[in-house]
N, C-alpha and C positions, 0 to 999 in steps of 0.2 A: 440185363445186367452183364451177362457174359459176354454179349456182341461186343458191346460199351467199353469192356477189358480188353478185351481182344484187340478194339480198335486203338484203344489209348495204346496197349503194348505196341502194336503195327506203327504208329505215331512217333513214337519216341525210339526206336530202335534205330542203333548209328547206322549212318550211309555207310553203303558197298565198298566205297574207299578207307572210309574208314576203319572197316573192318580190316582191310587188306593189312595198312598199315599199323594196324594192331599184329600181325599175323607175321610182319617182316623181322628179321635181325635188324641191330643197330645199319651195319651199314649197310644194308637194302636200303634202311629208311633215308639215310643218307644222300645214296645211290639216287633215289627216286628224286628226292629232292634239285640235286644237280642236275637231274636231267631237265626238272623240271624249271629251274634257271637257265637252261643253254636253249631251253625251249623258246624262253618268255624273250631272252637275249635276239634269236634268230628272228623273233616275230617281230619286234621292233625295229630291228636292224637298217630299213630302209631310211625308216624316218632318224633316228639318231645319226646316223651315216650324214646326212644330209643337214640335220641340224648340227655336227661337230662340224663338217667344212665349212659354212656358211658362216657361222660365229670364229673359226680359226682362220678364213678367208680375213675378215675385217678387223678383226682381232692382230693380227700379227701383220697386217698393214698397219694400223694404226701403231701397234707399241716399237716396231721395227724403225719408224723415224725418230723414239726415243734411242732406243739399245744401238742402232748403227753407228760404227766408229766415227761420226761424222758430222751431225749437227749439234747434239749437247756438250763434247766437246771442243768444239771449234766455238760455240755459245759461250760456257765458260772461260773459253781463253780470252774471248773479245772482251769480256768483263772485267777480267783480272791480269791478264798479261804474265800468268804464272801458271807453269806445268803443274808447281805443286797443286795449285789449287783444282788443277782437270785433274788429279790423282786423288783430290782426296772428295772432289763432288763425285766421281764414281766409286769412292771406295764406300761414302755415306750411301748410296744405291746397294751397294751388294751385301755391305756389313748389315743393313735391314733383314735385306732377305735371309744371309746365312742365322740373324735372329728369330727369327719366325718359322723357318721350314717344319726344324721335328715339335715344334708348339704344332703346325697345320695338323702335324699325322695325327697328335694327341686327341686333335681336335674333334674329326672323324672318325677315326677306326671303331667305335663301340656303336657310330651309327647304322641304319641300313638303309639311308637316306643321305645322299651329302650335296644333294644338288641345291638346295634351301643357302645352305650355310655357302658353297660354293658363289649362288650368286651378289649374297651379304657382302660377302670379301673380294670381289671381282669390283664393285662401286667403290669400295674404300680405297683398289688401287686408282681405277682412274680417278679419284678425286686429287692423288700426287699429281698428275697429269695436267690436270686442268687447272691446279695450283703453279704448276709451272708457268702455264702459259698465261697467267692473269699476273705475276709476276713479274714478267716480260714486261706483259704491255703497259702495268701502273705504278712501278718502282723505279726509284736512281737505280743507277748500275751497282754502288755497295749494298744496298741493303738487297737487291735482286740477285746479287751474285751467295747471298748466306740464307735468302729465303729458297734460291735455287736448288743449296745444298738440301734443308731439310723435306724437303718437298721430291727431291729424288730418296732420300732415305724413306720418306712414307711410303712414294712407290714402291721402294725395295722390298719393306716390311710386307706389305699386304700381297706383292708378288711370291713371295716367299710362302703366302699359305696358299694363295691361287694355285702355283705350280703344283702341290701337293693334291688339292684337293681337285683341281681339273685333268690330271694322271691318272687319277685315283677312277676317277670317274668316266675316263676314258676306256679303261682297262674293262670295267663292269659292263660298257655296252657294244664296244668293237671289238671283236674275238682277233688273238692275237695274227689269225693267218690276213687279216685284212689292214693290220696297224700299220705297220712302213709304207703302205700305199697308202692309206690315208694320209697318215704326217706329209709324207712326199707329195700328194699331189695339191694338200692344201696349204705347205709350203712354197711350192710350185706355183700354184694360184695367188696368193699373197706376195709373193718377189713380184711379179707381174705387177701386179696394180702398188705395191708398195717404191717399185722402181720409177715409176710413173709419177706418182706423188712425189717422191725425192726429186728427181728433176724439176719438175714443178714448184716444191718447197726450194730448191737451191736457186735455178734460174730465175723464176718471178716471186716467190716472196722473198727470200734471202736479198736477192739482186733489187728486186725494186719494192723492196722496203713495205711491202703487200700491211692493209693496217697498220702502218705506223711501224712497224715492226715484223722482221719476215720470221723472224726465229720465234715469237710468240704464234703470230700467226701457223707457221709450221707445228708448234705442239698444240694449239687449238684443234687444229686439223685430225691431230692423231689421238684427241679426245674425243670429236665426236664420230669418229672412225669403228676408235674400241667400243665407247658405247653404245652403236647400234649392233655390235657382235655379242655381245653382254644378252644384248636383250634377246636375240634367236637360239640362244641356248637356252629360252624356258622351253622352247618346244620338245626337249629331250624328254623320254619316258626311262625312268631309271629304276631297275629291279631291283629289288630284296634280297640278296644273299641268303643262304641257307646258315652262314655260319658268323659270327662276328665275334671280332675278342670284346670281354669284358670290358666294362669303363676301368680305367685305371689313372694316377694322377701321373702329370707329366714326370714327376722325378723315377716313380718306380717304372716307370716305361724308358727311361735315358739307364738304369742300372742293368735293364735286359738286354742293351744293344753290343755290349763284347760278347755275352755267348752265343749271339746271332751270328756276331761276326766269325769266332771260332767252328761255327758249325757250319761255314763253308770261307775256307780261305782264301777261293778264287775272289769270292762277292768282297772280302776287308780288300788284297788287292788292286781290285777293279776302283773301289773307291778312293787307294791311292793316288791310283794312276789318273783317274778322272780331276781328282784335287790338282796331281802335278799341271795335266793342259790348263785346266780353268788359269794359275800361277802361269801362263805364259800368257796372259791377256792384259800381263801391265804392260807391254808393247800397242794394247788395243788403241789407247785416248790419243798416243801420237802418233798413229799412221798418219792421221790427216795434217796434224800439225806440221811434222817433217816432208808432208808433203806441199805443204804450201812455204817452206822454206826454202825445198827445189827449183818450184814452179809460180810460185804466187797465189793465194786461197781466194781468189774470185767467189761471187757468189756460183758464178756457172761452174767452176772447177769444184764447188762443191756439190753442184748438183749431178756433172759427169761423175764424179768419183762415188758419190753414192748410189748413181746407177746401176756403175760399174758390180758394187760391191753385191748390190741387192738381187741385180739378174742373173749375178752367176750364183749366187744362194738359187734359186727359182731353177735355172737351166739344169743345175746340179741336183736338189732335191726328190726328184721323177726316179733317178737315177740313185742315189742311193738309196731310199724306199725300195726298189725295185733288187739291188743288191743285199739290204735285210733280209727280205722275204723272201729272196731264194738260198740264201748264203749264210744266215745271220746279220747281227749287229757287230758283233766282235771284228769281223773283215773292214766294216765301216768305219770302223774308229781307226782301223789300222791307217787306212787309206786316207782318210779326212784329217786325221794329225799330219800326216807325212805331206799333204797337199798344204797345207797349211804352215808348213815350216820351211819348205822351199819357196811360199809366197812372201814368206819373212825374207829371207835371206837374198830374192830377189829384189826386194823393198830399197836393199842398200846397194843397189848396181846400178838402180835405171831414175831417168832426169827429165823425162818427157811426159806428157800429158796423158801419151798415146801409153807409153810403157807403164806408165802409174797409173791407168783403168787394168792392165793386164794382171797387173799384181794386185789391185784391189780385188778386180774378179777373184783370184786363186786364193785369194781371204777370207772373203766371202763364202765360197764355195767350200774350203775346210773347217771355219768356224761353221755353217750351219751340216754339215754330215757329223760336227762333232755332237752340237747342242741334240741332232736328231738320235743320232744311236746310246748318249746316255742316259738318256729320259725311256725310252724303250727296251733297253737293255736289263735295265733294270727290274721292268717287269717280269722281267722271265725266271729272275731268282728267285728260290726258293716258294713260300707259300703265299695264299690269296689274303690271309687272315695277315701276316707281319708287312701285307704292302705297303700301307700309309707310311710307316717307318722308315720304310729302305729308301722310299722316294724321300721321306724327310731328310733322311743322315746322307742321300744324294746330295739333294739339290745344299744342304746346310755346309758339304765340306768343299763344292764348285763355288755356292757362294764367296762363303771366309775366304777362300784362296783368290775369286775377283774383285775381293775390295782389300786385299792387302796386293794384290800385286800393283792396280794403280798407284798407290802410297811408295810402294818401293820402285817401280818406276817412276814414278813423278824426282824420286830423289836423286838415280841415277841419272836422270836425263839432267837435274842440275847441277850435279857433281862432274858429270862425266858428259856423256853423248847418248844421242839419241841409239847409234850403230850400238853403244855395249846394251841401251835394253834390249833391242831386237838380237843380240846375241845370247844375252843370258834367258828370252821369250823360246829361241829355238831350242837349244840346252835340257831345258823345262821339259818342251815338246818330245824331244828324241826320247829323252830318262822316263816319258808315258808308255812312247810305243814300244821302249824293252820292258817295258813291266807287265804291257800287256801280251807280248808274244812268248814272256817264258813262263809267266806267273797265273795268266786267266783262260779259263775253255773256255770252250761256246758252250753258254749255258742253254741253248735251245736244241743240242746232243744230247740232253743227260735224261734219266728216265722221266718221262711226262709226269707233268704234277700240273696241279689246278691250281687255274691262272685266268 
C-alpha cells in the first residue's frame, strides 16, 4: 500500500518546468514566455518567409493591375466620359476601406490566432475583383459603369480588414530586422511579373479586345492571380503571443484611440502627415487621363505607361527595403514623398511618350516607398498588444483622405485643370514631408520595446 502511494504521489507530481515557473516572479514568467515566442518565431521563420513572399509575389501582382493609376481608371472613363465619375469610382474603393480598417483591428486583437479570419476576408476581397471583371464582360456600359462602382467599394471594404489583419500577421512571423527586405524584395518580385502582365493586359487585351473585352479580361487576370496567393498563405505556421488584449466592443476600443495618441505625439503626427500624402493622390485617376490628352491613350500607350509605372515601383523597392533596414523608415518616407512630388510636377513639363514613361516611373517609384514605409513604420510604434489599432487608425485615415481626394480632384479637374490638381497633389506632398522632419523621430531609435 505504501509502494502504491508513493507511486501515485511520483505520478501526479508537476513537471520540472513547472515547478520552475511556479518558482519565477511575474516577469520572469513573462520573460520566459517571450523567449519562448522569438523561439517558436525563429524556428518557423524559413517556411513563413517563403510563404509571405510567394502569396505577396501573386498577391500584388494581381491587385497591382486593379490599384495602378491606369486601367480602372482609363476603364471608367471609357464608360462614362467623366472625371467626376473616375473620382468617385475610386473614392467608393477607399471610402470602403477607410470603413473597415479600425472594425479589422477590433476584429483580431483578442485573438491569438488571426490567420483563420485573415483568410475568410482575403476571399470576400477578391470576390470585388472578380465582380468587376464579370461586369465588364456581361453588362451595357450604364449599368457596368454603377455596378463597377459598387464592386470596387466591396473591394475596398474587405481590403480595409485584409490590410489589418495581413500586417498584423506579418509582424508575428518576420522579425522586424528582416521586414523592409522582405516588403522590398517581394515588391520587387511582384513589379516584375506585374509589369509584364500590364504590357500584356495594355498591348494584347486592351488593344486587341482579348475575350470580347480586354479591360474584363485584364481584372480576370488579376483574380486569378490574387487567388492563387490567397491560397499559399495557408502554409504560414502562426504563433501564440504570450499576451493579448481583452475582447472589447468596437466603440470602447474607438474611445481609447486619443490617449494612445497623446501618449506619443510623434505616432498622432506621423498619422497626420501620412493622411496629408495619401490627400495628394486625387492627382492619381488623372495621370493617365492627362496623359492620353498629350499623347493619345492607345491600348499600347497604356500598357508602356503601366510598365513604366510598375518597374520602377520593382527597381525601387530592393532599395528602399534596403534603406529601412539600415536607416529606418522615417528617411523613406522622406525621400519617396519628395520623389514623388517632382514626378508630379514633372507630369506638367513633358509631351512625349518617352518623357511620360520617365515621369510615370518616378510615380511609381514614390508612391510604392510611400505605401511601403507606412505600413512598417507603423509597427515600430509603441506596443505589440495596441498593434491591430494603430495599423487600423493607419490604414482608416490614408484610406478617408484616398477617396476624398479623388472626389475633390474629379471636381477640380472640372472646374478648373487638370495642372491645379497636380499642384494642389504636390502642396499636399511638401505640407507631409515638413511634418515629418520637424514633428516625427525614428521610432526605431527609441528604447526597444516588444514588437
Amino acid at each position: 500500500m505504501m509502494g502504491q502511494a508513493s507511486d501515485k504521489n511520483k505520478n501526479t507530481a508537476p513537471p520540472e518546468n513547472a515547478l520552475d515557473q511556479l518558482s519565477q516572479t511575474p516577469d520572469e514568467t513573462r520573460a520566459s514566455a517571450e523567449a519562448a515566442y522569438e523561439a517558436e518565431i525563429e524556428t518557423n521563420l524559413p517556411r513563413n518567409y517563403i510563404a509571405n513572399l510567394g502569396h505577396g509575389l501573386l498577391g500584388q501582382t494581381g491587385f497591382r493591375l486593379i490599384t495602378a493609376p491606369t486601367f480602372v481608371p482609363a476603364y471608367i472613363y471609357l464608360l462614362s466620359g467623366s472625371e467626376f465619375a473616375v473620382g468617385l469610382a475610386l473614392a467608393a474603393q477607399w471610402f470602403g476601406n477607410a470603413a473597415s480598417s479600425t472594425f479589422g483591428a477590433t476584429l483580431i486583437e483578442h485573438r491569438k490566432r488571426v490567420l483563420p479570419m485573415g483568410l475568410m476576408i482575403g476571399w470576400g476581397m477578391r470576390a470585388g475583383v472578380l465582380g468587376l471583371a464579370l461586369s465588364a464582360f456581361f453588362m451595357p456600359p450604364t449599368l457596368a459603369l454603377w455596378f463597377a462602382v459598387g464592386f470596387l467599394a466591396m473591394f475596398g471594404f474587405f481590403n480595409g480588414i485584409q490590410g489589418v489583419i495581413f500586417n498584423y500577421l506579418m509582424s508575428k512571423v518576420i522579425p522586424l530586422r528582416l521586414r523592409g527586405r522582405l516588403t522590398g524584395f517581394r515588391n520587387f518580385a511582384a513589379g516584375l511579373t506585374a509589369s509584364g502582365v500590364a504590357y500584356v493586359g495594355g498591348h494584347y487585351f486592351v488593344e486587341g479586345k482579348a475575350l470580347g473585352n480586354g479591360y474584363a479580361t485584364t481584372f480576370l487576370t488579376a483574380f486569378i492571380l490574387t487567388s492563387i496567393g490567397l491560397t499559399l498563405l495557408m502554409l504560414v505556421r502562426e504563433p501564440e503571443p504570450p499576451s493579448i488584449r481583452a475582447r472589447s466592443s468596437y466603440l470602447s476600443r474607438m474611445r481609447e484611440v486619443p490617449t494612445m495618441i497623446r501618449q506619443d505625439h510623434a505616432l498622432g503626427f506621423f498619422f497626420v502627415a501620412a493622411a496629408l500624402a495619401a490627400f495628394s493622390t486625387m492627382a492619381v485617376p488623372f495621370y493617365v487621363i492627362y496623359a492620353g490628352h498629350e499623347i493619345g491613350l492607345s491600348g499600347t500607350t497604356l500598357g508602356v505607361l503601366s510598365t513604366a509605372f510598375l518597374l520602377s515601383q520593382t527597381a525601387m523597392n530592393l532599395f528602399w527595403g534596403w534603406i529601412a533596414d539600415r536607416f529606418g523608415n522615417r528617411i523613406v518616407f522622406l525621400m519617396a514623398t519628395s520623389l514623388w512630388a517632382l514626378a508630379t510636377i514633372a507630369l506638367m513639363n513633358v509631351s512625349s511618350l518617352l518623357l511620360l514613361s520617365a515621369v510615370f516611373a518616378g510615380l511609381g517609384a514614390g508612391q510604392g516607398g510611400f505605401q511601403n514605409c507606412t505600413q512598417n513604420i507603423t509597427l515600430e510604434f509603441g506596443s505589440r498588444d495596441d498593434l491591430p489599432m494603430r495599423i487600423g487608425m493607419l490604414n482608416t485615415a490614408i484610406a478617408f483622405m484616398m477617396g476624398l481626394g479623388p472626389l475633390v480632384g474629379g471636381l477640380i479637374a472640372n472646374g478648373a485643370s487638370y495642372e491645379w490638381v497636380f499642384s494642389f497633389s504636390v502642396a499636399c506632398l511638401m505640407a507631409a514631408i515638413a511634418m515629418i522632419v520637424w514633428k516625427v523621430d525614428e521610432p526605431r531609435h527609441r528604447t526597444k520595446r516588444v514588437a
